[in-house]
C-alpha positions in Angstrom: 8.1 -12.4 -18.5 7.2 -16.0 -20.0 9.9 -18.1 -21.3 8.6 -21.5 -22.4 6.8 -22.6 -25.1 4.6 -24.7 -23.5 5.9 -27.8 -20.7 8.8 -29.0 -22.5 10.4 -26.1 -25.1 11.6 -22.8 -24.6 10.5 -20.0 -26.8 12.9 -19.5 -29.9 16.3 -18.0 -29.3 16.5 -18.8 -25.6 18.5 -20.8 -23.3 18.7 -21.8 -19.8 20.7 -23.3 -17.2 19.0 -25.3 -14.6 20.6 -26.8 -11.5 20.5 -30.3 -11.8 22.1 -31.3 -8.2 24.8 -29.5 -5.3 28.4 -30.8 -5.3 28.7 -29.3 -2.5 27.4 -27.3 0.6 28.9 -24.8 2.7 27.8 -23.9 6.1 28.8 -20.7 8.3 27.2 -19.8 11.5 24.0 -18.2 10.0 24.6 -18.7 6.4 24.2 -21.6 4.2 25.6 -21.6 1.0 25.0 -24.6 -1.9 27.0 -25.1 -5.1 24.5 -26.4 -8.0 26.1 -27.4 -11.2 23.8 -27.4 -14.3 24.6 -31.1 -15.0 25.5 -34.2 -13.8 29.0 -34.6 -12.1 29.6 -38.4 -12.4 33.3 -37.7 -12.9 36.0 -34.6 -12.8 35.7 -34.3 -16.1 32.3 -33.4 -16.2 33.2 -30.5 -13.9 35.1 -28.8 -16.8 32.7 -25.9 -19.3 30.2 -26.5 -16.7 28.0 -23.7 -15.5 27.5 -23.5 -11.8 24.8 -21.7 -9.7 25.6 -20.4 -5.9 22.6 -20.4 -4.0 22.5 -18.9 -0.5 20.3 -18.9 2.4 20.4 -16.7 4.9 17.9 -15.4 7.7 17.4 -11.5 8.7 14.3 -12.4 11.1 13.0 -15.3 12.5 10.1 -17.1 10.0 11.7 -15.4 7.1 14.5 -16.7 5.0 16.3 -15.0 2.3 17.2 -17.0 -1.1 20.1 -15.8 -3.3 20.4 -17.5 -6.8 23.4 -16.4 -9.0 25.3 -17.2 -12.4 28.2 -15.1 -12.6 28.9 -12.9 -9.3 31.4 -10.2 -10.7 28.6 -7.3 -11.6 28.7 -4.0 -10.3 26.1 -3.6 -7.9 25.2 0.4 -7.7 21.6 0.2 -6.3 19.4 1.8 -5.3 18.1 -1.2 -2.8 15.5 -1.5 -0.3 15.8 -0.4 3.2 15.5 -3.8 5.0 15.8 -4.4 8.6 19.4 -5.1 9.6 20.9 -8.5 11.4 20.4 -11.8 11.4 18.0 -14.2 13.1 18.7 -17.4 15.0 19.1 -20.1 12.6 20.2 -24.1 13.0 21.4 -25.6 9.8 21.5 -29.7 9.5 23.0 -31.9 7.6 21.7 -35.6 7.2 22.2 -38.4 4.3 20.9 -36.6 1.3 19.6 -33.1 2.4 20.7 -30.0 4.0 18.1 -27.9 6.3 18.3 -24.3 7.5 15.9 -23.4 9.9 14.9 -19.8 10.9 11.8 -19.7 14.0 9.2 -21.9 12.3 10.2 -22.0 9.1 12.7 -24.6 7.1 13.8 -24.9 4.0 15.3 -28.1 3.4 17.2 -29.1 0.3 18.2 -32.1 -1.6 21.7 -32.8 -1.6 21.4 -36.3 -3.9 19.7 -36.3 -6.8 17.4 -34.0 -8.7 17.5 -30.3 -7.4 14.5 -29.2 -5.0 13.9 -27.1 -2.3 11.2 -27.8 0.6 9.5 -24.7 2.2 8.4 -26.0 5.5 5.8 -24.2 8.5 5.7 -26.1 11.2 6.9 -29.2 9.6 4.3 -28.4 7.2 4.8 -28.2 3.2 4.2 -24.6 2.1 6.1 -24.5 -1.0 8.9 -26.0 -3.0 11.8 -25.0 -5.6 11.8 -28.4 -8.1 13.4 -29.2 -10.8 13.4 -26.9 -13.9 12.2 -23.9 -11.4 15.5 -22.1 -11.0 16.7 -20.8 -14.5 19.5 -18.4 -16.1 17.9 -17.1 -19.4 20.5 -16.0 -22.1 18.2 -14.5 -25.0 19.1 -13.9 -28.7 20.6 -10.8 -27.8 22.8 -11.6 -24.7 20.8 -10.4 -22.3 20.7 -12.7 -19.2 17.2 -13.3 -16.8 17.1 -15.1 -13.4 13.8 -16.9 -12.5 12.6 -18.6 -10.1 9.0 -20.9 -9.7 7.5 -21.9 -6.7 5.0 -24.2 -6.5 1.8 -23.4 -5.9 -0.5 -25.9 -4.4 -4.6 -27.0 -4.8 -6.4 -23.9 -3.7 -3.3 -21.6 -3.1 -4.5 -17.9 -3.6 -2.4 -15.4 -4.2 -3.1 -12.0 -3.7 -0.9 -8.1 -3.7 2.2 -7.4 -5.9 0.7 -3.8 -5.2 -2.4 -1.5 -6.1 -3.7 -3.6 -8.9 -7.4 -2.8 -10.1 -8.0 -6.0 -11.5 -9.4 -8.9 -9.8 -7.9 -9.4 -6.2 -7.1 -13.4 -6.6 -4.0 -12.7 -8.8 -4.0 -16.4 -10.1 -3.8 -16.8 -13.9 -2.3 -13.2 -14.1 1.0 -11.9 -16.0 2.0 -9.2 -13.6 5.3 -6.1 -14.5 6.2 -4.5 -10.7 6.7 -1.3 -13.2 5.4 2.0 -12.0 3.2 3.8 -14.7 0.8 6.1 -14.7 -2.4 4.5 -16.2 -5.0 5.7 -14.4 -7.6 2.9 -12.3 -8.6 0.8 -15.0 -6.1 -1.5 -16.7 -3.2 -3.4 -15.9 -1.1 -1.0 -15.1 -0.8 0.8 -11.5 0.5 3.3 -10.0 1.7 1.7 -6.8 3.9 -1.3 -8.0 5.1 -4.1 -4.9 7.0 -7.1 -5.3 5.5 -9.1 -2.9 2.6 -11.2 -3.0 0.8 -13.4 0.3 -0.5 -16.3 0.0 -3.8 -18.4 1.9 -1.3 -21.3 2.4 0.5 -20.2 5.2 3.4 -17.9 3.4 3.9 -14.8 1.3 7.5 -14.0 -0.5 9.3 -10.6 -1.2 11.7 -10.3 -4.1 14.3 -8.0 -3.2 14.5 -5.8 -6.7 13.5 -2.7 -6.9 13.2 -2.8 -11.1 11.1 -4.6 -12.8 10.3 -7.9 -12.0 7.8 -10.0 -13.3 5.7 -12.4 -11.9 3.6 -15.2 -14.1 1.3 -16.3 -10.8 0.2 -19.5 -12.9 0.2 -18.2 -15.6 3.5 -19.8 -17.6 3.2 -22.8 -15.7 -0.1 -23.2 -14.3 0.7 -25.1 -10.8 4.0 -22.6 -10.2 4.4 -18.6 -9.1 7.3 -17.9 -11.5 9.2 -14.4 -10.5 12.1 -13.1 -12.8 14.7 -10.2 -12.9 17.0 -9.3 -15.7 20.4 -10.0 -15.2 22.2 -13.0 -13.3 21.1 -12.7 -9.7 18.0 -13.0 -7.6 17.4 -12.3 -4.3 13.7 -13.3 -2.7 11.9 -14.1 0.7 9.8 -16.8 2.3 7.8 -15.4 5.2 5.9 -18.0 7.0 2.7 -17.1 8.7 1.1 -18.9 9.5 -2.2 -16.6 9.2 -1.7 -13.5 7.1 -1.5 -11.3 9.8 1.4 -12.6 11.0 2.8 -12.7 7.5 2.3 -9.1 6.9 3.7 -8.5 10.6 7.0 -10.1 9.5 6.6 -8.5 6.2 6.3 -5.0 7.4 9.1 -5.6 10.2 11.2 -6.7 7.3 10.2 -3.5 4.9 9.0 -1.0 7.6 5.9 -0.7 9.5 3.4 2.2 8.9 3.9 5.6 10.6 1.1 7.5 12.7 -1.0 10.1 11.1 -2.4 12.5 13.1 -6.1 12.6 14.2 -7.1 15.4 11.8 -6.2 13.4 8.9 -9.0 11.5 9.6 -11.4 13.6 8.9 -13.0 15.1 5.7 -11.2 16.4 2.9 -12.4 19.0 0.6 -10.3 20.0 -2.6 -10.8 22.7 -4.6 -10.8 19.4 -8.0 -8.0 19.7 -10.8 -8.8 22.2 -13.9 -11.8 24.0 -12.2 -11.7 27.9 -12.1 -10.8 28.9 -8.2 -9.8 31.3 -6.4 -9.8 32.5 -2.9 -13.5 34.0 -2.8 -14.4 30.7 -4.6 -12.4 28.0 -1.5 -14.8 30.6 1.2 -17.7 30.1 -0.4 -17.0 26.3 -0.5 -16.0 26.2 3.5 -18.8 28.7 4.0 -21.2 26.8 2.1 -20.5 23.8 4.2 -20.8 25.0 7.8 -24.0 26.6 6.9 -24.7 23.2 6.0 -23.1 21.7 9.1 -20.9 19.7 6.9 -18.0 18.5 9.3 -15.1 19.8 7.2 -11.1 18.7 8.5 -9.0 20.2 5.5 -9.1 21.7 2.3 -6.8 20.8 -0.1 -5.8 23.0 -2.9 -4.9 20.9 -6.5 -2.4 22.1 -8.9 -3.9 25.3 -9.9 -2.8 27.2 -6.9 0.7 28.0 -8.8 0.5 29.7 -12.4 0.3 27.5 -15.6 3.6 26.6 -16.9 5.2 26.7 -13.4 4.8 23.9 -12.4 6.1 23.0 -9.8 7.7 26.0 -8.3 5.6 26.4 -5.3 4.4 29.9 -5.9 0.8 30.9 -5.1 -1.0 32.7 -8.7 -0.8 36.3 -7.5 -3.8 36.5 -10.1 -6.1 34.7 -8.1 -4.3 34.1 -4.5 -2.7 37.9 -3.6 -2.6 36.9 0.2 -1.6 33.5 0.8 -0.2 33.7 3.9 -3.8 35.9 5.1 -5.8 33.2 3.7 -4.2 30.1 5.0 -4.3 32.2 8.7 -8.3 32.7 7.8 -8.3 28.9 7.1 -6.7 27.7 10.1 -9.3 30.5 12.4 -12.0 28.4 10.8 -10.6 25.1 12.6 -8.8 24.2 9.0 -5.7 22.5 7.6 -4.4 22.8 4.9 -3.0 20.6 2.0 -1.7 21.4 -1.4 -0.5 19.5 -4.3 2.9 19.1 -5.5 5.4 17.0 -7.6 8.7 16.4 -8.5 8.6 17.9 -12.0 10.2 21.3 -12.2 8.8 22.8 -15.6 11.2 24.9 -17.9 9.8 27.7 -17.2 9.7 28.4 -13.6 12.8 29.6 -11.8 13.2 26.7 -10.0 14.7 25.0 -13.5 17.6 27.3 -13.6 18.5 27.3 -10.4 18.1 23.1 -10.1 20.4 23.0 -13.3 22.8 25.2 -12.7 23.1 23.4 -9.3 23.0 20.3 -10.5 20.1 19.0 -9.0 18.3 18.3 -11.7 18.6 14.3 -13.1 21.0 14.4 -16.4 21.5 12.4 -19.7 24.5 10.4 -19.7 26.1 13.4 -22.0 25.8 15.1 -18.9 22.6 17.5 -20.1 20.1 17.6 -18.1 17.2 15.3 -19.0 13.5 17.3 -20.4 10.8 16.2 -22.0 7.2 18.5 -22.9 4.7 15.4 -21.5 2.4 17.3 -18.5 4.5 20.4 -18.2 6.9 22.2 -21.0 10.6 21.7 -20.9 10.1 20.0 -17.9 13.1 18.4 -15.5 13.4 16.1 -12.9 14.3 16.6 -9.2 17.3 13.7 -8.2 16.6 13.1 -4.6 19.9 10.7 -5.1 21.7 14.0 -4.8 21.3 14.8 -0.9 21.8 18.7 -1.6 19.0 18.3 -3.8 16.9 16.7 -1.0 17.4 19.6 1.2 17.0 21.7 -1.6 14.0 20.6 -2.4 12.7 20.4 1.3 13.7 24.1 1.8 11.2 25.6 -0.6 8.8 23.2 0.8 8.8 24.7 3.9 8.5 28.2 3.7 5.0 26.9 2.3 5.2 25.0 5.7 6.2 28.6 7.3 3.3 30.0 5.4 0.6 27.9 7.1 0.8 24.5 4.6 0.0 21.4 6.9 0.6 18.1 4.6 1.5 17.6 0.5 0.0 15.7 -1.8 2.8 14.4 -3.4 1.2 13.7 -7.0 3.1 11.7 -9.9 6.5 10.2 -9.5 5.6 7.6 -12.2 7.3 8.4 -15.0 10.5 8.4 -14.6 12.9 8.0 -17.0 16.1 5.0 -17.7 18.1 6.4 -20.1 19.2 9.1 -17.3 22.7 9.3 -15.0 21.8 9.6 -11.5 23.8 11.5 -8.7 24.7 8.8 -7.1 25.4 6.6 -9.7 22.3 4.4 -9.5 21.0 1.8 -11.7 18.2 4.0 -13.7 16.0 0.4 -14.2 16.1 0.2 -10.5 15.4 3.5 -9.5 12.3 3.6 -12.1 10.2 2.2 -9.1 12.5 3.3 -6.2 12.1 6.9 -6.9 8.7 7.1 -5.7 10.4 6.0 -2.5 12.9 8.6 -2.4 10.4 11.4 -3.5 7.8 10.8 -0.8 10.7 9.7 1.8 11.8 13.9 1.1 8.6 15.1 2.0 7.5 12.9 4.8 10.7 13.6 6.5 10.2 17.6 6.4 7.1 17.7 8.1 7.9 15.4 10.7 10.7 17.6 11.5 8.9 21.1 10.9 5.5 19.3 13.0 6.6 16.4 14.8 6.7 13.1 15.1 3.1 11.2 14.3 1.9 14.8 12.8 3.2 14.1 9.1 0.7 13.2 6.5 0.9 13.1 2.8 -1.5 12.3 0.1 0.7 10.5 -2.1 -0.1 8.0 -5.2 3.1 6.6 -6.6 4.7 3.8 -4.2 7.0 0.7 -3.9 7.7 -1.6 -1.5 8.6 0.1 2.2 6.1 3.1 0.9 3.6 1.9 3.7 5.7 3.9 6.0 4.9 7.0 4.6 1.0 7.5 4.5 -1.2 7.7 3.5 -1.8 6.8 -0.4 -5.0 7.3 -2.3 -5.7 5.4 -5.9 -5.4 7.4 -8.7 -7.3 8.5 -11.3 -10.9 7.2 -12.1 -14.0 7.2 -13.5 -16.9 8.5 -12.4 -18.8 4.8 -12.6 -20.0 2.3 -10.0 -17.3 0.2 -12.0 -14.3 2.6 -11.2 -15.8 2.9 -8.1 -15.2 -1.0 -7.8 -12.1 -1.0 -9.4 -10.4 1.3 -6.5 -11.7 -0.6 -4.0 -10.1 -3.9 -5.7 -7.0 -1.2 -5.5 -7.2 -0.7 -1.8 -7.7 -4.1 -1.5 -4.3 -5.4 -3.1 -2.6 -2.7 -2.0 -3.7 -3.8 2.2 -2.0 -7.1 1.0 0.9 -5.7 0.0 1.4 -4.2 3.5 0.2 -0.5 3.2 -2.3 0.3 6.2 -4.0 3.3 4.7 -5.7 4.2 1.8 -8.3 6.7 0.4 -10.0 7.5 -3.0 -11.8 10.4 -5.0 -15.2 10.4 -3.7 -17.0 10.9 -7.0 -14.7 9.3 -8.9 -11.7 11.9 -10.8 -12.3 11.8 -14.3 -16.0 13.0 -15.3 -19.0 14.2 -13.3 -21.1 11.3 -11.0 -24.9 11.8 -11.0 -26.1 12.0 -7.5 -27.2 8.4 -6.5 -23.4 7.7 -7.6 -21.8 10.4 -5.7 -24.3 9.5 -2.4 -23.0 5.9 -2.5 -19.7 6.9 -2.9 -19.9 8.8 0.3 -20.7 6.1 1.9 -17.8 4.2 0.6 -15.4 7.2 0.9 -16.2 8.0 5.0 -16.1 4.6 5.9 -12.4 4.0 4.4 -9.4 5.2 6.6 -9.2 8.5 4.7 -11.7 10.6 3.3 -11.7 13.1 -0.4 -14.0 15.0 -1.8 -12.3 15.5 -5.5 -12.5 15.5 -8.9 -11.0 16.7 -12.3 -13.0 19.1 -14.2 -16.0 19.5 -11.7 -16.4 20.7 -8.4 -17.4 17.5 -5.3 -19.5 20.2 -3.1 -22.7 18.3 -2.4 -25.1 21.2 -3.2 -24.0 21.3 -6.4 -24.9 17.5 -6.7 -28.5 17.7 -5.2 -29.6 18.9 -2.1 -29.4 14.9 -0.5 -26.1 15.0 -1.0 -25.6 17.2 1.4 -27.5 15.4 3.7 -25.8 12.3 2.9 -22.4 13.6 3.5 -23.3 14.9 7.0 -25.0 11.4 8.0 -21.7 9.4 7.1 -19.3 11.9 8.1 -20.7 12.2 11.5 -20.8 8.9 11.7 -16.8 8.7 11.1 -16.0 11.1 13.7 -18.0 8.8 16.9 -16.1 5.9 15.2 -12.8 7.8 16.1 -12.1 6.2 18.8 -12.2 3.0 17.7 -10.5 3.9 13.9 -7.5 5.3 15.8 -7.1 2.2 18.1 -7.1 0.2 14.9 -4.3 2.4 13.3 -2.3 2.1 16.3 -2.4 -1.9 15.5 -1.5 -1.3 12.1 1.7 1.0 13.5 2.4 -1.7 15.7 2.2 -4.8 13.5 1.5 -3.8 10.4 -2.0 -4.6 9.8 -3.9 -2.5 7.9 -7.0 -0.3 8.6 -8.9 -1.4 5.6 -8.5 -5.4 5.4 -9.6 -7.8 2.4 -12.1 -10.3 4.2 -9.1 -13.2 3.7 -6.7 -11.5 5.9 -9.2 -11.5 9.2 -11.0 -14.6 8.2 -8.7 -17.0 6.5 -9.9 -20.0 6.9 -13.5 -19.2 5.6 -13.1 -20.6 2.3 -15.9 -18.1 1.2 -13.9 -14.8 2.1 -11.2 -15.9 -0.4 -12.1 -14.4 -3.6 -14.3 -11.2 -2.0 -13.7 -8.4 -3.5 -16.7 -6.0 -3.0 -16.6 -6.0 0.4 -14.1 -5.5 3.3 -13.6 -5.2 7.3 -12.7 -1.7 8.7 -10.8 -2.5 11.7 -11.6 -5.9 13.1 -15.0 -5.8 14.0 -16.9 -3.4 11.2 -17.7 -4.8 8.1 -18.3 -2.6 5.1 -20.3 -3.8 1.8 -20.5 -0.7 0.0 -24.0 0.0 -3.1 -22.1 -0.7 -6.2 -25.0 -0.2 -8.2 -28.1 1.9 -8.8 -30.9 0.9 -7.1 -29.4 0.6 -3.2 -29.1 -3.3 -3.7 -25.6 -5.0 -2.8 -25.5 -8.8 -2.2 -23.1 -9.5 0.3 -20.8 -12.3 2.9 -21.3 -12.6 6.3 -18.6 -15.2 8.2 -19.7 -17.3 11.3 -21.6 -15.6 13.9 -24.3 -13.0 14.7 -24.1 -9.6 12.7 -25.6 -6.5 14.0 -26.3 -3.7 11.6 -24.4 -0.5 13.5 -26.8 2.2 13.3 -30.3 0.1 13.3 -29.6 -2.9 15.1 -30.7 -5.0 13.1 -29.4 -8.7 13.3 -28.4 -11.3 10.4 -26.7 -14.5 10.9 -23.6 -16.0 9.1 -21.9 -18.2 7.0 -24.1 -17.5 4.3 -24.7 -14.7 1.7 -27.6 -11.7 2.0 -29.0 -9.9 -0.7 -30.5 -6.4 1.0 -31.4 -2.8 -0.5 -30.2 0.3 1.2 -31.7 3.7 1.3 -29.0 6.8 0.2 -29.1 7.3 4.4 -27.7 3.7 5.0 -24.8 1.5 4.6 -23.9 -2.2 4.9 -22.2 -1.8 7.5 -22.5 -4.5 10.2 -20.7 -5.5 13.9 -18.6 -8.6 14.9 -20.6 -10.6 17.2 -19.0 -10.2 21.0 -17.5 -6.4 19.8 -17.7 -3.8 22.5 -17.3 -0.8 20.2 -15.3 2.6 21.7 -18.1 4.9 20.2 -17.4 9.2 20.9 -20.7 10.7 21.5 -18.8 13.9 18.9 -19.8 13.9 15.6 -18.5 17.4 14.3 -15.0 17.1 14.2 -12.2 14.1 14.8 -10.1 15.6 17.7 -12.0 15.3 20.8 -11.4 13.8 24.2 -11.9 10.2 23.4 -11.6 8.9 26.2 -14.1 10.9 28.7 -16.9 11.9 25.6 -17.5 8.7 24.7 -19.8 5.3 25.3 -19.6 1.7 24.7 -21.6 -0.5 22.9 -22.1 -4.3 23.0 -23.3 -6.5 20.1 -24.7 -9.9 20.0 -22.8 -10.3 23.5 -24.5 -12.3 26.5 -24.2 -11.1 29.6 -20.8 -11.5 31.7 -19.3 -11.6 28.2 -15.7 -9.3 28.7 -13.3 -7.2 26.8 -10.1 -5.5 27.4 -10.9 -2.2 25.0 -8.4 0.4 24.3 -9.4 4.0 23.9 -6.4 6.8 22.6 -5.7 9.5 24.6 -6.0 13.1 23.5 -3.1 13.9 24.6 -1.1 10.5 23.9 -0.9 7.1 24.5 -3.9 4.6 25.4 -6.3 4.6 28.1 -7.2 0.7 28.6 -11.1 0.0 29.7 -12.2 -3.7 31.1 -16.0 -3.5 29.7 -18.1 -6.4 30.7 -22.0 -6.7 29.7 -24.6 -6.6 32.4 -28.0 -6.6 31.3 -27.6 -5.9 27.9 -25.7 -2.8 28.7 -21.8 -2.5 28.0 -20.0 -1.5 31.7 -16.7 -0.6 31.4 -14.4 -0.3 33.9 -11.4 2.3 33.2 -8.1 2.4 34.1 -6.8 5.4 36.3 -7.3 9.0 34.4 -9.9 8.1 33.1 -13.9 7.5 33.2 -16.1 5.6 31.6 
């Protein structure tokens, strides 16, 4: 939300209060707490009808300090809030002539005790950011209503990037940006996936602690600040200090939660049966039929919403009309080596029996008149499911699993967008907060069911509404788009944001959703879509079987998902990193190479892992103009070599990929290509690339049943050795 009317007026019928100094500073053992009035005390009678701010610092892990601005302090609070990690880091607070520091690992933030108000960010010693004068404000509008903002300053060359799955450009500089969950589809400004936190190349990233709106001007109100604001008279945000963005996402994702494991068949293809197309069960055999007599490596099939009757929605009944054996088909899948997915949301329409029964229970969210809250948008009469209710929750968990009981393996959890303020929750929370939060809550249900129906590391969802901590709860996929080289740009700008907003993994509709994609389009977008964490054949009112595309397709489809399977071994020990610390699978080229000045703004183009690089054909043709960093390059499959720090303009046959090696990468390679659970450890090989000989690497390889087998591979002769730990061979 913008305020001013240019540098030295605010826009008409607005006020603010500004700290102007601290008369004083409080300091507890890891607290630090400074009094700001919002004018000059020369005297005690200039203490009298003066507005006073209480700003607080405080730590809950080292390199990461927590600032608290607030007017007055006697609101109710009734949530929902983030789940954050509990307790306190390690601080050391100081106090010398003029300023006031509290210190947390690495990071400092000192403040100014004399004079004009202003707050130093410091890494290392080193600036990172600053709170000056005029940044902290309390808005009062025409109407009452009270804002909190605050600006940081944002220094020459400072990118900033996330604040969610935003399909715009990835450099979120000069944008106005609403952390407001919508459902708008892959090509505008709104998303689906909303985060309020943004990183930075400049050594920090910050987290603002409100799950409702909050809007961020990212130089955009005043050109040389990030400006963040919340309605009301407090504001609670983060400084996380790097200083490389890895480590910023590491503290990040410790602070918010760190990814779960998926298991190994999630990896694999997925093949949906598309939104409005006719299907039934002869139709999903001929599909799986038609693609092993292709020898189309096929994980799961996924059935969309039309596997319940129209105007049922959702009551998790299979059509008798066109399903009359669910529980003999989904055995008949699973025989053919199948799992098996099917959509869902939180919607319960009028209609189905679920409605009455949610009412009369009360486990449907109400109006503040105490009816309960319908509307005719996507399904008639349709009600809401208030997972603030915990009967509701298990509820709503029981009639997922007698699907589970049935032979169901994951849920896309669809929607959770539009949800609605002028509602009374259960629990009495805040509807403006729990606009965003309920995507949370919704796929928090679900994800917790089938870990305890299949076990820990074997939950998966396909799930596209999200806030911040959502990246424990994978894996997400972009929404609705186009069947266009542009949309197919615009979700990977999506994917991009969304890795910088923490979330590890991240998939798309191969095809594109909306429309039908010719066949150099869909071949291209294989590519793209089996060389991304997860892979989905779908669509809305067409089918995504390749033969029905050309007969290429098919062969396309089988190149690139063979080619995923061998790289399970190496995909898997990169998802265990991202468990472990939070990086993702799927990395903008800033994140691994940050100080290449050249990576900073790339956008069509991205690393898979640490060592792969991925540049997928936006356009017809097969040409794609692409970055390669320092170094050697080595194309995977042909071997051919290209150098770095400079910029390549090649064409690719439907066959081929830009998809290039890290120079000194000793690649885990399986030597299966027909399905993603396999012994990795014993049917595999390693590769070297642009490595001399002697050069060494520790290389870690998962273990079928668990855990990591850990291989010293050293190149002699050209040829990778590797040395294996005991249990396994090489």
């Amino acid at each position: 939300m913008k305020f001013t009317d240019g540098y030295w007026l605010y826009r008409k019928g607005l006020s603010a209060l500004h700290p102007r100094d601290v008369s004083d500073v409080e300091a507890s053992q890891d607290k630090l707490t400074v009094y700001a009035p919002t004018r000059r005390i020369a005297d005690r009678g200039d203490a009298l009808n003066c507005p006073q701010l209480t700003i607080t610092f405080e730590s809950p892990l080292p390199d990461v300090i927590g600032v608290t601005i607030e007017h007055f302090q006697g609101a109710v609070d009734s949530g929902p809030h983030f789940e954050l990690k509990e307790g306190t880091a390690d601080v050391s607070i100081g106090n010398d002539a003029g300023t006031s520091t509290f210190t947390s690992g690495g990071l400092t933030a000192r403040i100014n005790t004399a004079g004009d108000w202003n707050v130093d960010f410091l890494g290392e010693g080193r600036l990172l950011t600053s709170s000056v004068p005029r940044s902290i404000g309390v808005i009062t509008d025409q109407d009452g209503k009270h804002f909190v903002h605050e600006q940081l300053t944002l220094g020459v060359g400072t990118n900033v990037y996330g604040l969610g799955e935003r399909f715009g450009p990835l450099v979120k500089n000069g944008q106005s940006i609403d952390i407001w969950n919508e459902d708008g589809g892959t090509s505008s400004e709104l998303a689906y996936k909303n985060v309020p936190f943004f990183i930075t190349n400049a050594g920090y990233g910050v987290f603002v602690n409100h799950p409702e709106r909050v809007s961020f001007e990212i130089g955009s109100e005043v050109v040389s600040r990030t400006q963040f604001s919340v309605e009301g008279q407090k504001l609670q945000y983060f400084v996380i200090h790097g200083p490389t963005p890895k480590e910023i996402l590491r503290r990040y994702t410790e602070l918010t939660g760190r990814p779960a494991k998926v298991p190994a068949w999630s990896y694999g293809l997925w093949l949906s049966t598309s939104f409005t197309t006719d299907y039934d069960e002869k139709t999903v055999m001929s599909f799986i039929d038609g693609m092993a007599e292709r020898k189309l490596p096929l994980s799961v099939f996924h059935f969309d919403c039309h596997w319940m009757r129209a105007f049922h929605w959702s009551d998790f009944i299979w059509d008798p009309a066109t399903f009359p054996d669910p529980e003999g088909m989904l055995r008949r899948l699973h025989e053919r080596g199948l799992k098996v997915c099917v959509w869902i949301n939180p919607y319960i329409a009028q209609r189905s029996h679920l409605f009455r029964e949610g009412a009369e229970l009360g486990y449907l969210v109400k109006r503040t008149d105490g009816s309960v809250w319908q509307w005719d948008m996507w399904q008639a009469g349709m009600g809401l499911v208030d997972f603030t209710n915990p009967d509701a929750v298990t509820w709503y968990q029981d009639k997922l699993r007698t699907l589970l009981n049935q032979g169901v393996d994951s849920f896309k959890t669809d929607f959770g967008e539009r949800i609605p303020t002028d509602v009374a929750w259960h629990d009495g929370s805040d509807p403006q907060r729990m606009h965003n939060y309920y995507a949370q809550l919704y796929n928090r249900a679900v994800f917790d069911l089938l870990t305890k129906e299949l076990g820990e590391g074997q939950a998966v969802l396909f799930a596209r509404s999200a806030t911040a901590g959502g990246q424990q709860l994978p894996v997400h996929w972009g929404g609705d788009c186009e069947s266009t080289f542009s949309a197919m740009s615009e979700s990977l700008r999506g994917g991009l944001s969304l890795a910088s907003s923490g979330f590890a993994f991240w998939s798309h509709d191969i095809g594109g959703f909306e429309g039908t994609p010719d066949p150099e389009l869909f071949k291209r977008w294989i590519a793209f879509g089996l060389l991304s964490s997860h892979s989905r054949l779908h669509g809305s009112a067409s089918y995504r079987v390749p033969w029905l595309v050309d007969d290429e397709s098919s062969d396309v489809l089988r190149h690139f998902t063979g080619l995923k399977m061998r790289l399970m071994p190496y995909l898997l020990s990169a998802a265990e990193d991202a468990h472990q610390t939070g990086t993702p699978l799927m990395r903008p080229m800033f994140l691994e190479f940050p100080d290449d000045p050249a990576c900073a703004h790339l956008d069509r183009q991205y690393m898979l892992g640490s060592e792969l690089l991925v540049a997928p054909v936006m356009a017809s043709g097969g040409s794609v103009d692409f970055y390669l960093p320092e170094g050697t390059w080595t194309h995977l499959e042909s071997g051919e070599q290209l150098s770095g720090q400079r910029w390549h303009h090649k064409a690719f046959s439907l066959m081929e990929a830009a998809l290039y090696v890290r120079q000194g990468a000793i690649l885990p390679l399986g030597t299966v290509s027909d399905r993603p659970e396999y012994d990795w450890v014993n049917e595999l090989e390693f590769k070297a690339f642009a490595a001399v000989d002697g050069h060494s690497r520790s290389v870690t390889v998962p273990k079928a049943d668990g855990g990591f087998a850990c291989f010293e591979v050293t190149v002699e002769g050209g040829r990778a050795v590797a040395v294996a730990d005991s249990g396994a061979k090489a």
